[in-house]
C-alpha positions in Angstrom: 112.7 40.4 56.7 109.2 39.8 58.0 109.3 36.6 59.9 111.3 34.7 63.1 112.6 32.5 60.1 114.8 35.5 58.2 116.1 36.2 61.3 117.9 33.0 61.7 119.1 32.8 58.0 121.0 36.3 59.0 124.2 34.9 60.7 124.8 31.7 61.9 125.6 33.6 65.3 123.5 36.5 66.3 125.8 38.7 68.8 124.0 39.3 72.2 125.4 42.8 73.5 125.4 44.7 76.5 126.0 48.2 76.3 126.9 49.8 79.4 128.4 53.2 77.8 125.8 54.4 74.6 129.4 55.6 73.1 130.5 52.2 72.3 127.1 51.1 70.3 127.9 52.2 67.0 131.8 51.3 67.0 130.4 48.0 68.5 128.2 47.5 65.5 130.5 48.7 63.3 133.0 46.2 63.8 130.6 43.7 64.0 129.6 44.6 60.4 133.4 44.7 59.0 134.0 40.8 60.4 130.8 40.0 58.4 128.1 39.6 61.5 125.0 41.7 59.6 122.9 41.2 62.7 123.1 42.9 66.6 120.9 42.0 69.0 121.1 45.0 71.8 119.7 43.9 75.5 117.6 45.8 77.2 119.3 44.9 80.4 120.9 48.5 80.7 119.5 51.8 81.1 121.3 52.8 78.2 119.9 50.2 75.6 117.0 51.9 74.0 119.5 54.7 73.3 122.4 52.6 71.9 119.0 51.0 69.4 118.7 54.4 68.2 122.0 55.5 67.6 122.5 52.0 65.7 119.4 51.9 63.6 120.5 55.9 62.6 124.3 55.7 62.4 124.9 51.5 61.3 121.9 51.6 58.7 124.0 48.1 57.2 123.1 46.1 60.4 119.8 44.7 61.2 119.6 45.9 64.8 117.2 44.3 67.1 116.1 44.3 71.0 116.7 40.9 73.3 115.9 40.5 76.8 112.1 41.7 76.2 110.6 40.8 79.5 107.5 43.2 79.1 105.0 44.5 76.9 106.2 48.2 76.9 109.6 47.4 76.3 108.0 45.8 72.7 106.9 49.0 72.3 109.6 51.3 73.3 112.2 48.5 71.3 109.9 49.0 68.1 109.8 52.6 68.3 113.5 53.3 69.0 113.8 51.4 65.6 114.7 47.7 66.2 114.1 45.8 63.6 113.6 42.4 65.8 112.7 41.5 69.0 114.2 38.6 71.0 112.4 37.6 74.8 114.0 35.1 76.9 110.3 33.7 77.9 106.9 34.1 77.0 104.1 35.1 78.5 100.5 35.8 77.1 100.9 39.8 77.9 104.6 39.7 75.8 103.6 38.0 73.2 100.7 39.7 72.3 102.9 43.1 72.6 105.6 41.4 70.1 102.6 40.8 67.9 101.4 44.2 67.9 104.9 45.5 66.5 104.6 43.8 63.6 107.9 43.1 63.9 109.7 39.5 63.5 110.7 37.8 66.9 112.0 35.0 68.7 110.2 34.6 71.5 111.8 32.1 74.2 111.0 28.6 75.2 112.9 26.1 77.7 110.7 23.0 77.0 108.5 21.3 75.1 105.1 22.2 76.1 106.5 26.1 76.0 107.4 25.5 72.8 104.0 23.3 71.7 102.0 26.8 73.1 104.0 29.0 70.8 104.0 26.8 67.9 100.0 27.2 68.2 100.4 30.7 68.1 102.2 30.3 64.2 105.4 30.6 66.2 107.7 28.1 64.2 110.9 29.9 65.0 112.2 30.3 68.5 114.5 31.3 70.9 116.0 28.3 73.2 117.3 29.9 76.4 119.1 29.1 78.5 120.8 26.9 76.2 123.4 24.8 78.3 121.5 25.1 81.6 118.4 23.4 80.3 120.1 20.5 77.9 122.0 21.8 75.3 122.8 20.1 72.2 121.5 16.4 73.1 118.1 18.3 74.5 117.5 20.4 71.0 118.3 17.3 69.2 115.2 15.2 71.4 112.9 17.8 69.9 113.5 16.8 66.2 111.0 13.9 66.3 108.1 15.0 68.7 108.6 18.9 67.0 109.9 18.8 63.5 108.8 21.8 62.4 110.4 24.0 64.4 113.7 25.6 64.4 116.0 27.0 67.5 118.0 30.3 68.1 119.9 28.5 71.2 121.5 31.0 73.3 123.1 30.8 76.6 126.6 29.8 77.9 127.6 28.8 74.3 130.8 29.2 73.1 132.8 29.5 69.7 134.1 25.6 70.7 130.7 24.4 71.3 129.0 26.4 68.3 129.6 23.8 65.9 127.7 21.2 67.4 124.4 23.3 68.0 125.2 24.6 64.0 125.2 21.1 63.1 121.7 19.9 64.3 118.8 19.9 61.5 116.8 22.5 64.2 119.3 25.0 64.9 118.9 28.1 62.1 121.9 30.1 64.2 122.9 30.4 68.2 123.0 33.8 69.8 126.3 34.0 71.1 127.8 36.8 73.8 131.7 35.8 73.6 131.6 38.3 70.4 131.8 41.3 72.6 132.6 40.6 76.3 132.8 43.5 78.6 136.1 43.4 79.1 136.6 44.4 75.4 134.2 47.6 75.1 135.3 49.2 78.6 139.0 48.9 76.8 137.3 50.2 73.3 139.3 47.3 71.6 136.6 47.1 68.4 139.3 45.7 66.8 139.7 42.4 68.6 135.5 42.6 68.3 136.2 43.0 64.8 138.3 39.2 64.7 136.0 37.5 66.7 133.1 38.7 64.2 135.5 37.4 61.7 135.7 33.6 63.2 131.7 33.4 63.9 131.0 34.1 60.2 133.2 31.6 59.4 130.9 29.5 62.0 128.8 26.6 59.2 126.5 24.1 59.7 
């Protein structure tokens, strides 16, 4: 896996996960793996995240693990050297990207609109995150971008769903959505991997 491209031929959802207690990474990825999701994208919205990347990448060698909610340049850096794979940044700036860059590891760095997504297209960038999803168009917005931008290709993430995956699966642009309904809260503070292990299940069966 070298480029932004691989990573959306992995899954046709990517789980986005929030790991509050660094116990519940591994079992959280493992049970991802069994329903067929080969792909974990671990945000680095908790103080435990960089931890729970380390413990996957060591312990789940089977998943691609990867870091999302890269707002800043070190965290590239501290993501790539607790051993994600990927990188995944809700936005873009100059500083950011450049850090992702110096990983030399695949990302999808995030756009909201056309001209965000022109400027990383420039940049070689043909593979992109779309966040937040619902809140800035959804389906009917990614569609408009086919014509003016038909080279490029969408993770959407954001308020999707498993009922409204199918119609962001089913646009020409859309290489897989990044999907939290996978492993809610509510499910790892009651350790119920199983139930993470059937909705796993049901995304993989997710097709465009």
């Amino acid at each position: 896996m070298t480029t932004g491209s691989d990573l959306l031929a992995l899954s046709p959802v990517m789980p986005v996960v929030v790991i509050d207690d660094v116990d519940d990474a591994v079992p959280t990825a493992r049970a991802l793996l069994a329903g067929g999701i080969g792909v974990i994208e671990l945000t680095l919205r908790t103080p435990v995240a960089l931890a729970a990347i380390e413990r996957v990448a060591a312990e789940v060698p089977d998943i691609v693990v990867g870091a999302g909610t890269v707002t800043s340049p070190a965290q590239a850096a501290q993501a790539a050297d607790a051993g994600a794979k990927f990188l995944v940044t809700p936005g873009c700036t100059d500083a950011v990207l450049d850090a992702c860059f110096a990983t030399s590891l695949p990302f999808l760095p995030g756009a909201a609109t056309v001209s965000e997504a022109m400027r990383l297209a420039e940049r070689g960038l043909t593979a992109l995150k779309f966040f937040p999803a619902e809140a800035s168009g959804g389906v009917a917005y990614l569609k408009s971008l086919t014509g003016p931008l038909p080279d490029l290709r969408f993770c959407p993430t954001g308020g999707i769903t498993v009922d409204s995956a199918p119609s962001y699966l089913a646009l020409p642009n859309v290489g897989c959505i990044g999907g939290s309904w996978l492993t809610p809260a509510k499910l790892l503070a009651a350790k119920d991997f199983g139930t993470v292990e059937k909705l796993a299940a049901e995304a993989a069966a997710l097709r465009s």
